[in-house]
C-alpha positions in Angstrom: -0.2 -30.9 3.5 -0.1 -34.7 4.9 3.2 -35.8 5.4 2.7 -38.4 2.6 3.1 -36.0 -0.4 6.2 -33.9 -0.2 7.2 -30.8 -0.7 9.3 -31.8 -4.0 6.1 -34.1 -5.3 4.1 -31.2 -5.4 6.5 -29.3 -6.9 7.0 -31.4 -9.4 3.7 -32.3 -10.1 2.6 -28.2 -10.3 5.4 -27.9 -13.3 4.0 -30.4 -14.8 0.4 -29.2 -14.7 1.7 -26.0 -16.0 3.4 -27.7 -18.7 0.5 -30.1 -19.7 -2.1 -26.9 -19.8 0.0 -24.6 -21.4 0.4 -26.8 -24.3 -3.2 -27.7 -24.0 -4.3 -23.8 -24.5 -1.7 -23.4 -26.7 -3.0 -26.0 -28.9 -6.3 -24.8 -28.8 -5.2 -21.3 -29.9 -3.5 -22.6 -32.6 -6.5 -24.3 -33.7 -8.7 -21.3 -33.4 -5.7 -19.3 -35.0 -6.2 -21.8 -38.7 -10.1 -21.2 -38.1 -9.6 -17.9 -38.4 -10.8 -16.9 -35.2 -7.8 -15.0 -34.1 -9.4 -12.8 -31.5 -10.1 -15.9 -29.4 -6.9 -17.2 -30.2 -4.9 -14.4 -28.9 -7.3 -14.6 -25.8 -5.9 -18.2 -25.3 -2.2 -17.3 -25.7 -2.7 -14.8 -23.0 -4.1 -17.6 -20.9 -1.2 -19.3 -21.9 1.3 -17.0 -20.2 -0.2 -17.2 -16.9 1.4 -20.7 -16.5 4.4 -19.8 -17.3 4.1 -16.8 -14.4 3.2 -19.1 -11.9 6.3 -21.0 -12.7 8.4 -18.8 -11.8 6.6 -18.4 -8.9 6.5 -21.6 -7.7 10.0 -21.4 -8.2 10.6 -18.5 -6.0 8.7 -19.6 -3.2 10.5 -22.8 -3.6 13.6 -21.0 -3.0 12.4 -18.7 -0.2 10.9 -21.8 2.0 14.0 -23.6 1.9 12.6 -26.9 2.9 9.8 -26.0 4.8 6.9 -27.1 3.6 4.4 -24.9 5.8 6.5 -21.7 4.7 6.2 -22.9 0.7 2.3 -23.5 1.3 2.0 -19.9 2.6 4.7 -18.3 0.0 2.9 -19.3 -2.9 -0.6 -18.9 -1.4 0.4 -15.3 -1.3 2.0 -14.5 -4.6 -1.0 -16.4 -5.9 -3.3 -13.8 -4.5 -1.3 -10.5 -4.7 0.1 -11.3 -8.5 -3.2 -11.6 -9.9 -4.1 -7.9 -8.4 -3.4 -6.1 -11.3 -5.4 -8.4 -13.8 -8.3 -8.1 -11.9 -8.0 -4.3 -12.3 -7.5 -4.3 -15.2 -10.8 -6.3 -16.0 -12.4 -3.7 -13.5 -11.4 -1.1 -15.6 -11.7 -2.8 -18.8 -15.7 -3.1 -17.4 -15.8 0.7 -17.2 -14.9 1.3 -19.9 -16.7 -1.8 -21.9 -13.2 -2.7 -23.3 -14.6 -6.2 -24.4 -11.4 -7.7 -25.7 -9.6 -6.6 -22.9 -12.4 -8.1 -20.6 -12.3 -10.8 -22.2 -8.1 -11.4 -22.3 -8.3 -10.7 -18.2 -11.2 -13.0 -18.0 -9.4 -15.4 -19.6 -6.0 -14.9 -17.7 -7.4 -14.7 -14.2 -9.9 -18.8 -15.0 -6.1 -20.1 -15.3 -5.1 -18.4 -11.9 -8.2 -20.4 -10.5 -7.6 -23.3 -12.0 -3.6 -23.2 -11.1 -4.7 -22.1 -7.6 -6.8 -25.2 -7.5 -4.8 -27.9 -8.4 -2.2 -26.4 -5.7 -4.9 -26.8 -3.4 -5.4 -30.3 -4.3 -2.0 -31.4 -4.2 -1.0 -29.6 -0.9 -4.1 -31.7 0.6 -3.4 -35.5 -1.0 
């Protein structure tokens, strides 16, 4: 992370990415919800919970790194990897078993993790 974009301005700006694309799924659900497409709406509220996950984990690591920037980077860079774990096994086994809505809900879960992983990424390096 440059010295230019601090530790809280990344913070801050990861809550409110969170917020802005949970409402943003959320929304979406709901429309999919009064189209009567409720599978793919409850697909999207599971998405939906994943940003409030990685809230509380940006909070934690927030807490653990003190003010350390470099420990922060690598606190959250870790819970963002091993918290995901058992999603990812669950699609695995969802697969083997061709559990499609339960592919589909992990699927689903873990494109938010890469897209919450991402923007981190992003603002750790402006």
């Amino acid at each position: 992370m440059k010295e230019g974009n601090g530790m809280k301005t990344v913070i801050d700006n990861m809550y409110k990415f969170l917020e802005r694309r949970k409402a943003e799924v959320l929304e979406e659900a709901s429309k999919l919800a009064a189209d009567r497409r409720n599978d793919e709406s409850n697909f999207l509220k599971a998405k939906a919970n994943i940003y409030d996950v990685f809230k509380a984990l940006l909070n934690v690591s927030c807490k653990a790194a003190g003010n350390d920037r470099d420990t922060f980077y690598a606190d959250f860079k870790k819970r963002a990897e091993t918290v995901p774990e058992a999603w990812r096994k669950s699609l695995e086994a969802a697969a083997r078993y061709g559990d499609d809505a339960r592919i589909l809900t992990e699927k689903a879960k873990l494109s938010a993790v890469d897209e919450i992983i991402d923007k981190f990424n992003k603002l750790m390096e402006s």
